[in-house]
N, C-alpha and C positions, 0 to 999 in steps of 0.2 A: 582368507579369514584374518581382521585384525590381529595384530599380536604386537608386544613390546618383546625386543630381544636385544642380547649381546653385541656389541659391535666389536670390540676386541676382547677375546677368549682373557680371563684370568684377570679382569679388572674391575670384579664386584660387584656383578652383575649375572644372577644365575637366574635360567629360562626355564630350567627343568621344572621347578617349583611353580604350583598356582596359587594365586597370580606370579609372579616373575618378582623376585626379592632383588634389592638393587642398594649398593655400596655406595657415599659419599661422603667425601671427609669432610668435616666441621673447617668451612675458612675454605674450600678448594671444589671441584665441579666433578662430573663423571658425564659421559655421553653415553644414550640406548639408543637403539632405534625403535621406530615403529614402523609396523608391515602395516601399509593402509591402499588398501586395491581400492583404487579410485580417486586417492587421496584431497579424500574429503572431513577424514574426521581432525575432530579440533580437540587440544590436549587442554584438560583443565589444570593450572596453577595454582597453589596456593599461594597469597603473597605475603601472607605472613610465616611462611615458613619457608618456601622455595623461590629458589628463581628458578623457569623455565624459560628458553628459547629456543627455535628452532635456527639450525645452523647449516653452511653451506653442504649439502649430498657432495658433488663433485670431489671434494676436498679431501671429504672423510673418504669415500670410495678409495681416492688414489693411494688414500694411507692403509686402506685394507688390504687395497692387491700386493701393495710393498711388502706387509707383513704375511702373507698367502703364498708370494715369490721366497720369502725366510724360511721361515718354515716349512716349505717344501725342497730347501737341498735335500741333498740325499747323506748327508753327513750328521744331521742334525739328531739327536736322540730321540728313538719313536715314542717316550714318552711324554718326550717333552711336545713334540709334533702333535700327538695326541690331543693335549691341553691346548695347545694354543693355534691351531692353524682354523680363522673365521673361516664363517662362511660366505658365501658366496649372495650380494644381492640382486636383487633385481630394482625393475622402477620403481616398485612399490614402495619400497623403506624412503623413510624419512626419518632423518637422522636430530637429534633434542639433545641441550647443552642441560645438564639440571646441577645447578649451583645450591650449595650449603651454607652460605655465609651469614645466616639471619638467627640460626639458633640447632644445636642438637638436638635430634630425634632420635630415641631409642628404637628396640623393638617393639611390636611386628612392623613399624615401619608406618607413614604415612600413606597413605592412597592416591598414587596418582591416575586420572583418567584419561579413555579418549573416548570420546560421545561424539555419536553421529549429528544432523541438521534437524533431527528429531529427537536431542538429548537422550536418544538411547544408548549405553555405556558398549561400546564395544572389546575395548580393551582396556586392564586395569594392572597396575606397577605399584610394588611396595618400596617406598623409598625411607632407609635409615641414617640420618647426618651424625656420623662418629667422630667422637674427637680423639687426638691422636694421643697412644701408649707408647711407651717410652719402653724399650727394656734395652738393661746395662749385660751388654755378654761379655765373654774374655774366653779367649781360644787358647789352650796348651798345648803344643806337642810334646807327648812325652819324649825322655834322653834316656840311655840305658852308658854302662860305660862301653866303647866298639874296642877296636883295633888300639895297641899299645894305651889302651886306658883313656881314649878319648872320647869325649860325649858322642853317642850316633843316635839318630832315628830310633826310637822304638818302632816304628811303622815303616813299611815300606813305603808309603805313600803320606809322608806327612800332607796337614792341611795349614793350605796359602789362608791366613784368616782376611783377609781381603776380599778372596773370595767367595767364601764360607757366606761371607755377611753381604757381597753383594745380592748373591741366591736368595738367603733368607729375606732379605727386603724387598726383593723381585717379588716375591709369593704374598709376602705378609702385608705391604705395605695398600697393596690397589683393592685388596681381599678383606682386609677388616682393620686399616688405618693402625697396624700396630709396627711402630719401626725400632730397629735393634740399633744400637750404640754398641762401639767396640770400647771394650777398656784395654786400655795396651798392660800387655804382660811378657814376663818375661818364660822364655820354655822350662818345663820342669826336668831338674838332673836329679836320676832316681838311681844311685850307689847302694847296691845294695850287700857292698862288700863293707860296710860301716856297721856299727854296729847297734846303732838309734833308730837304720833301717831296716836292718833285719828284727828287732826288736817291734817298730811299727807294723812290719807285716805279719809278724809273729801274733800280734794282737788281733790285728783286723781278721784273719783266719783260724783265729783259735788254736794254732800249734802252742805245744808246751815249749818243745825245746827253740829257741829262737836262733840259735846258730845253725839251725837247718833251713831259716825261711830265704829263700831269693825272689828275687822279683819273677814272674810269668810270662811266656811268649803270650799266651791267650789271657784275657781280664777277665776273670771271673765276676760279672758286676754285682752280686749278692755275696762273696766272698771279701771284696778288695773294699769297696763303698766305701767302709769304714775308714780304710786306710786313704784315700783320696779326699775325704772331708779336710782334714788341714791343707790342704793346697788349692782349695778354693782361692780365686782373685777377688784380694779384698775390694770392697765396692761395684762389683757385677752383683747383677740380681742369679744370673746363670752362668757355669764356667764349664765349659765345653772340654775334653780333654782327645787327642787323638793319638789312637796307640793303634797296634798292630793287627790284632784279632780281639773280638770281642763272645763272650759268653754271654746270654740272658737266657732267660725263660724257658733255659731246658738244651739251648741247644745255640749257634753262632747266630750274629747278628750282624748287621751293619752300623746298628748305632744301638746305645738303649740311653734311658731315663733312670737316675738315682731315685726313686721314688721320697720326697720330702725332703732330700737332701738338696736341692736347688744346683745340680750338677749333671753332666753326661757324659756319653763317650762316643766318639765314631773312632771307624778302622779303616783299615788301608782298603775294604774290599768295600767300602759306602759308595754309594750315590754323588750326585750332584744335589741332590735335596735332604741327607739325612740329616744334618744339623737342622734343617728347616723342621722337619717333622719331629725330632726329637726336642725341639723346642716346642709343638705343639703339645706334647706331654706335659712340658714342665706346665706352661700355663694353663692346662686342660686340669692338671693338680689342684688350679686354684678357682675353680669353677663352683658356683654357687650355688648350681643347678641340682638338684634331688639326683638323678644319675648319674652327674658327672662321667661320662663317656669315655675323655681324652687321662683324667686319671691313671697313671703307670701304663698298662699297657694296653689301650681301648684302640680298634682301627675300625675303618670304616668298610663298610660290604655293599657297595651299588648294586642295588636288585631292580629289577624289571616289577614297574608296580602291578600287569596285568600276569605276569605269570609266579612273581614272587621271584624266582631264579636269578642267578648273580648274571648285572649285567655288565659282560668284561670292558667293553665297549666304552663305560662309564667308571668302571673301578677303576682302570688304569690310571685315569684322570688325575685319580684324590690323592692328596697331599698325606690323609692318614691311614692310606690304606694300609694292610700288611704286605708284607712282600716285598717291599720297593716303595718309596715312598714317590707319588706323581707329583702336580705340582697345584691343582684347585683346592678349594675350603668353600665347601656349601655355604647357599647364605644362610639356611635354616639353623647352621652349626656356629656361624660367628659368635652369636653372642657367649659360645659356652668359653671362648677364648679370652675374653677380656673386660674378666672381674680379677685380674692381677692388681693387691693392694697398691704396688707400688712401693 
């Protein structure tokens, strides 16, 4: 059976959906395949809006086994594995370059075809040309004072923002053309043996007496929020903070979302993708959409559409799921990401 499919996992192109919803940035290309037994059908182009061509199989194959042999060490993380390890072709596929360079396409996306020798449509692809969002972050690790009064980690596991931001643009960038910019900051020292500190957290938690307030091994982020607003990094659109333990919605978290506040927190016990996801919040904040899903704390639940029931198979995958954040972003969902003003 014809079909348009993913040729590398996690690069804005989802199969799961009818027809098959496909990512391409404004000014850059993306590759599908098409499964065509017989390989006879012909792809219709539009030339005022697309380029198409078809491009060497051999080539692309050998870059699929490459990334097939990656993602199957055995060291790799199974969620990550999950998300990204393609699938396997046969002779069928034939493998299409579809170029964005002639103008944006919003949603639901353009229609692309493949018609048989008797113009009957076999297979059909939704293609959206996005132009690319900018967002300004700034990573903090928190400082508490350690040993003989010297700044240490609030965290056991501070975060390298290098690499915070290579993840989040791994995810964000192939998935809905949205790339992060680091602002350089400097780490936050939080004294709370002073007495404009103690004074500050006295506020943001509502204690009377403020010579009782110290700073917290765990962040209470409905508690603290308040007190965290001044230390926003001037010029980030989002400033990321990383401390030790984190409290939200009732109970420990990996990361959360200040909700309005345009700020967040991960801990020593996150992910490799909770800044990724917790940055889904923030922008899911500014969605335009009647729902708004990714607002505070909205995750995603893969269900099996013939039985209804959660398909695990499938939730690991997501980027917003609860529990652990994976590492995809539905194409159905893109759009709710990126009505950020700017």
């Amino acid at each position: 059976m014809a079909a348009f499919q993913e040729v590398f996992r996690r690069s804005g192109i989802d199969e799961r959906r009818s027809p098959p919803g496909m990512v391409v940035p404004f000014g850059g290309s993306n590759i599908v395949a098409l499964i065509d037994p017989g390989r006879k059908l012909k792809v219709d182009p539009n030339p005022h809006a697309l380029g198409i061509k078809e491009i060497d199989g051999a080539d692309t194959l050998r870059r699929v086994m490459q990334a097939r042999d990656t993602f199957s060490e055995p060291d790799i993380d199974p969620q990550l594995r999950a998300a990204s390890l393609p699938t396997t072709f046969n002779g069928d596929a034939r493998f299409f370059e579809i170029n964005g360079r002639i103008k944006p396409i919003g949603f639901p996306g353009l229609e692309v075809v493949a018609r048989s020798a008797g113009r009957k449509i076999e297979a059909k692809l939704h293609v959206v040309v996005l132009p690319e969002i900018k967002i300004k972050v700034a990573f903090r690790n928190v400082m508490v004072p350690g040993s003989g009064g010297a700044p240490a980690f609030h965290a056991k596991k501070p975060c390298n923002e290098q690499d915070e931001l290579l993840t989040m643009n791994n995810i964000w960038r192939p998935q809905a053309n949205i790339r992060f910019e680091r602002v350089p900051s400097d780490w936050l020292v939080i004294d709370d043996s002073q007495a404009a500190v103690k004074q500050d957290l006295a506020t943001a938690t509502g204690m009377k007496d403020a010579s009782l307030a110290t700073f917290p091994d765990v962040i209470d982020v409905e508690k603290l929020k308040g007190f965290f607003v001044k230390h926003k990094v001037q010029g980030a659109h989002l400033t990321i903070f990383c401390v030790d333990k984190v409290w939200s919605n009732g109970g420990p978290a990996n990361g959360s979302f200040a909700r309005s506040l345009d700020l967040a927190f991960i801990s020593s016990q996150r992910g490799p993708n909770t800044s990724a996801h917790e940055s889904g919040h923030f922008l899911g904040y500014y969605s335009k959409s009647a729902s708004k899903p990714w607002d505070s704390q909205g995750h995603t639940l893969e269900t099996d559409p013939k039985t209804g029931k959660e398909n695990r198979a499938e939730d690991i995958k997501m980027l917003m799921r609860g529990g652990g954040a994976g590492w995809k972003i539905p194409f159905n969902l893109v759009k709710e990401f990126r009505d950020f003003p700017g």
